[in-house]
VOMIRO-150882 format. One record per residue: residue in three letters; x, y, z of N, C-alpha, C in turn. Coordinates in steps of 0.02 Angstrom, whole numbers, padded with zeros to 5 digits, always signed. Last residue first. Layout:
BEGIN
alaXYZXYZXYZ ...
//
This chain:
BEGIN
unk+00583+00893-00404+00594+01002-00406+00609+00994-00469 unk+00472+00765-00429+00524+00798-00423+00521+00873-00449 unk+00354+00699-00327+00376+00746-00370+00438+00785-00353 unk+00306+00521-00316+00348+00578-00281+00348+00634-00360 unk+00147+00450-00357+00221+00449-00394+00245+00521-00361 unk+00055+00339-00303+00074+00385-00292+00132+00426-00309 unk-00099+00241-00393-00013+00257-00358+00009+00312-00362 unk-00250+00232-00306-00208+00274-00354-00150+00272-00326 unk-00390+00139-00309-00345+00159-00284-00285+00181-00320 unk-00571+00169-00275-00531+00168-00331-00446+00168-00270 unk-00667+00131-00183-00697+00153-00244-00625+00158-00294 unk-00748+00037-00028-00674+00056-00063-00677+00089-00137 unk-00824+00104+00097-00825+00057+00024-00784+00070-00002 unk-00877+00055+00251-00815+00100+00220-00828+00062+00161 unk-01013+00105+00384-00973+00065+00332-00921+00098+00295 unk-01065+00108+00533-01025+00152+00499-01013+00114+00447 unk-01209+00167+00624-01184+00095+00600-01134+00148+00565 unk-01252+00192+00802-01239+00212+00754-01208+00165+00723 unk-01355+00277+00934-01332+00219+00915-01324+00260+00826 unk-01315+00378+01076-01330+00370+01010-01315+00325+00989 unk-01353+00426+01229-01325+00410+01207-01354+00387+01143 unk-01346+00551+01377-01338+00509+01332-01320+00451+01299 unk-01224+00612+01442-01280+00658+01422-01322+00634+01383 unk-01114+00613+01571-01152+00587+01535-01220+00631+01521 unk-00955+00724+01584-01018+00683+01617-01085+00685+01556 unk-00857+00792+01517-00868+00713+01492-00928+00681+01529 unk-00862+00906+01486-00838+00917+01552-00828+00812+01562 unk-00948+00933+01367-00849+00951+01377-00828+00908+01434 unk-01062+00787+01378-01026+00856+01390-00972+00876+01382 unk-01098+00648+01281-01053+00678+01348-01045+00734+01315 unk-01138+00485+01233-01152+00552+01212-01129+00598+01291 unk-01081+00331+01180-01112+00397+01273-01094+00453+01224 unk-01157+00227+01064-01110+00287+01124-01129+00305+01154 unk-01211+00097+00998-01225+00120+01051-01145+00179+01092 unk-01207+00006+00838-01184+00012+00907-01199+00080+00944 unk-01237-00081+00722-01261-00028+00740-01231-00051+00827 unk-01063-00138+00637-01118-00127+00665-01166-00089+00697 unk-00940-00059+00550-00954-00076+00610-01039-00059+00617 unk-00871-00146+00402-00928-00123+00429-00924-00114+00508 unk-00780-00135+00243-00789-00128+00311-00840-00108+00337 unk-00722-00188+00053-00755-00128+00142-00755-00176+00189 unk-00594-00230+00019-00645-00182-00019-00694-00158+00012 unk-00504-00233+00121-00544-00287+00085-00597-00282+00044 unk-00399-00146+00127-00369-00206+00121-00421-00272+00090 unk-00493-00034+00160-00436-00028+00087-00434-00097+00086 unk-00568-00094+00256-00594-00091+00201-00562-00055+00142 unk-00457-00075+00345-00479-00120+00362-00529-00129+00279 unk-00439+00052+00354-00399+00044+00321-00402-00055+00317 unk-00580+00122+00400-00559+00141+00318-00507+00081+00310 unk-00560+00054+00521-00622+00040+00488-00585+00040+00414 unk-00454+00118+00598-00462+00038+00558-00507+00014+00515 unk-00515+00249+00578-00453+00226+00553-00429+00145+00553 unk-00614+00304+00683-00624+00260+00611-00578+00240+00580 unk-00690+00347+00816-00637+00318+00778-00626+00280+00705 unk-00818+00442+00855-00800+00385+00832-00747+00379+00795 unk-00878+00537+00973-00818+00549+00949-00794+00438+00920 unk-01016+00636+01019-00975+00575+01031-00934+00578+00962 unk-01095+00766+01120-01052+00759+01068-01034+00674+01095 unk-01240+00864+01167-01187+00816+01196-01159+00810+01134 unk-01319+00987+01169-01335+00942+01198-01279+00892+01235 unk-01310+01145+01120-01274+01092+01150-01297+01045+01193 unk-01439+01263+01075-01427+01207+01131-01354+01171+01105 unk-01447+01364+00918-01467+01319+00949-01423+01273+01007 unk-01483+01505+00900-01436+01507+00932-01460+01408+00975 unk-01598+01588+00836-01556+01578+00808-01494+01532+00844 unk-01763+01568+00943-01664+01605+00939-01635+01570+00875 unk-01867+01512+00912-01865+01560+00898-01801+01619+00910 unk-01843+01365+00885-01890+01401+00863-01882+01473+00854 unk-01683+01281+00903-01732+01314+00936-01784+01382+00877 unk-01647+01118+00923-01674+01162+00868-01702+01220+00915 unk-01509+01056+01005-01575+01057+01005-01596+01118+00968 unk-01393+00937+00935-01407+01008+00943-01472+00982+00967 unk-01251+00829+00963-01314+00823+00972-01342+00909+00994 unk-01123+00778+00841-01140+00838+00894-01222+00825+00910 unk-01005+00665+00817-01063+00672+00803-01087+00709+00853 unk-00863+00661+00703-00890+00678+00772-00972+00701+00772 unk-00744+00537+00658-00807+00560+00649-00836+00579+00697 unk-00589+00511+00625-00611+00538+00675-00697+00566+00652 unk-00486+00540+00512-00517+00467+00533-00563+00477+00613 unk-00445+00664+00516-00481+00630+00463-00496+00585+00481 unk-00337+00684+00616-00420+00695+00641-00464+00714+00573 unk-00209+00639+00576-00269+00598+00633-00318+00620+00627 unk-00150+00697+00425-00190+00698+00470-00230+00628+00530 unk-00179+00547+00286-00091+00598+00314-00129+00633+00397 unk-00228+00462+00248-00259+00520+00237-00210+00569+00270 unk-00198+00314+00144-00188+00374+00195-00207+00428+00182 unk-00360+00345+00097-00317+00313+00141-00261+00286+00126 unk-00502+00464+00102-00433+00427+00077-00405+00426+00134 unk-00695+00475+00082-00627+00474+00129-00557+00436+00097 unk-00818+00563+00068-00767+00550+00023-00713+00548+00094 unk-00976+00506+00163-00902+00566+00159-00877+00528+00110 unk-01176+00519+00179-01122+00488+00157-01047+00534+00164 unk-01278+00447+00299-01240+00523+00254-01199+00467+00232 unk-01457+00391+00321-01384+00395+00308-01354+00441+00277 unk-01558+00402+00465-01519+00426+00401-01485+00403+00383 unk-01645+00371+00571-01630+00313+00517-01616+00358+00458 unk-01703+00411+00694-01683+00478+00644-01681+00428+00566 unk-01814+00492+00838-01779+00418+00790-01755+00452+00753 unk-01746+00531+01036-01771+00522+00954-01745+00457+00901 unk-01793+00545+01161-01784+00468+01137-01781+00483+01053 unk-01836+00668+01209-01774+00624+01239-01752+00576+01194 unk-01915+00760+01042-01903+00744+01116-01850+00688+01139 unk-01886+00740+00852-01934+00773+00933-01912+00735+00980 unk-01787+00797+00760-01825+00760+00766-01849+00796+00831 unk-01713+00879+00623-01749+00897+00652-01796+00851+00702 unk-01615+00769+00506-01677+00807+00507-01699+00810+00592 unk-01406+00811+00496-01483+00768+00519-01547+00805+00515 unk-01289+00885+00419-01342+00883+00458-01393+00852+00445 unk-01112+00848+00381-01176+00857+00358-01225+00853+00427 unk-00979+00902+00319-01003+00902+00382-01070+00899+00357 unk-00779+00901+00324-00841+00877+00276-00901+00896+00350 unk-00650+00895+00347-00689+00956+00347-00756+00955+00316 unk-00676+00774+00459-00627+00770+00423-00642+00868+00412 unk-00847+00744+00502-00785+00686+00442-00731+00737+00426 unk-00985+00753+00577-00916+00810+00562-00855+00743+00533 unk-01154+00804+00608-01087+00753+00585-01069+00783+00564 unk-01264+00849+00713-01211+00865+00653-01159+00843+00649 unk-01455+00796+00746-01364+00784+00731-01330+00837+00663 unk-01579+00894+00854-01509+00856+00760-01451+00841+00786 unk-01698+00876+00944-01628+00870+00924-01627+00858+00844 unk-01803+00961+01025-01788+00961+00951-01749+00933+00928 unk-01896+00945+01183-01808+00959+01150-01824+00945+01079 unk-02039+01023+01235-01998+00965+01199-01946+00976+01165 unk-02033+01155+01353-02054+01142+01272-02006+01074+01283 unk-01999+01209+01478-02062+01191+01463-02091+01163+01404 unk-01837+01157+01504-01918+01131+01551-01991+01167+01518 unk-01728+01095+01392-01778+01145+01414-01833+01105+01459 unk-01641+00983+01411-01625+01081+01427-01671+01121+01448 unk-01620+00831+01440-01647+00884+01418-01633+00973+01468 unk-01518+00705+01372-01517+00763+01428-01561+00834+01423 unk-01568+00590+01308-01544+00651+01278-01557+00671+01355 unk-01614+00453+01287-01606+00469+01384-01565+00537+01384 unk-01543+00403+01148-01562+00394+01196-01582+00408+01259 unk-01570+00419+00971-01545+00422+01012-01588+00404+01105 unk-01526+00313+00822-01594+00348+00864-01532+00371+00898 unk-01459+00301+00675-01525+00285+00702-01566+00297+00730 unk-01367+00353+00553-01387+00369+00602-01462+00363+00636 unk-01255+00283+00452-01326+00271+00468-01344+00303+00535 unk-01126+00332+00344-01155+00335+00424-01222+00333+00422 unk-00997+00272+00241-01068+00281+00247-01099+00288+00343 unk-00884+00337+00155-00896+00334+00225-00964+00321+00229 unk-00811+00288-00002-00855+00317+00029-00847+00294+00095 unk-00629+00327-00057-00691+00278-00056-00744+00313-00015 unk-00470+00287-00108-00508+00340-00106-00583+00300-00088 unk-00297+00266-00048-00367+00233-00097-00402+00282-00096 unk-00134+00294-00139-00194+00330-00103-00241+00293-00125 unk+00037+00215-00124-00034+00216-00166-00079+00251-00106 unk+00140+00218-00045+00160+00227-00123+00109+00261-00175 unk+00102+00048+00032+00163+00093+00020+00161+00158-00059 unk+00041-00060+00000+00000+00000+00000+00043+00063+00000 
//
């Protein structure tokens, strides 16, 4: 692999979430997700209250090697929508590893991690949560890498 860049999709299924830490006391929380790949970043639909469902999938363009650690790093932010501020909640954040995944599906044309279950957590790391999530890696092309000479 020495030499060569693969290139391929990230697929994220985003399912539900769980026991969301709620903010507000008189209205039902709103949450989204905003997934973050690298500088890539997409947003979830708008769901309702503690327990939401969501069953999206996004998709990222990811290469491997990707030179950077925090390309293989998918961070999933839990917002609450708010109606009438501009200025939506911090709920919680989780932080999925993916660098065996991608390089686990260079070596076999993909990779899957199952739907699994995070703690969704504050800066401060106390619990706020938690989100289940499936990740796959598809392998799409791989390119040798030829040094340039001055």
């Amino acid at each position: 692999m020495e030499g060569e860049m693969a290139n391929g999709t990230l697929e994220v299924l985003l399912i539900n979430a769980r026991r969301l830490k709620d903010k507000n006391f008189l209205v039902k929380m709103d949450p989204y997700v905003l997934i973050q790949y690298g500088n890539q970043v997409r947003w979830s639909s708008v769901a309702k209250g503690r327990n939401p469902e969501w069953n999206e999938k996004f998709t990222f363009n990811a290469e491997y090697p990707g030179g950077e650690h925090h390309k293989y790093k998918l961070i999933l932010r839990i917002m609450d929508k708010h109606k009438l501020s501009c200025i939506d909640d911090f709920i919680g954040q989780t932080t999925i590893y993916v660098k065996d995944l991608v390089s686990m599906g260079v070596e076999m044309g993909q990779a899957h991690l199952r739907p699994t279950k995070y703690r969704v957590v504050l800066p401060n790391q106390s619990y706020a949560g938690e989100i289940s999530v499936a990740v796959a890696f598809t392998l799409d092309t791989i390119a040798r890498i030829t040094p340039s000479t001055p």
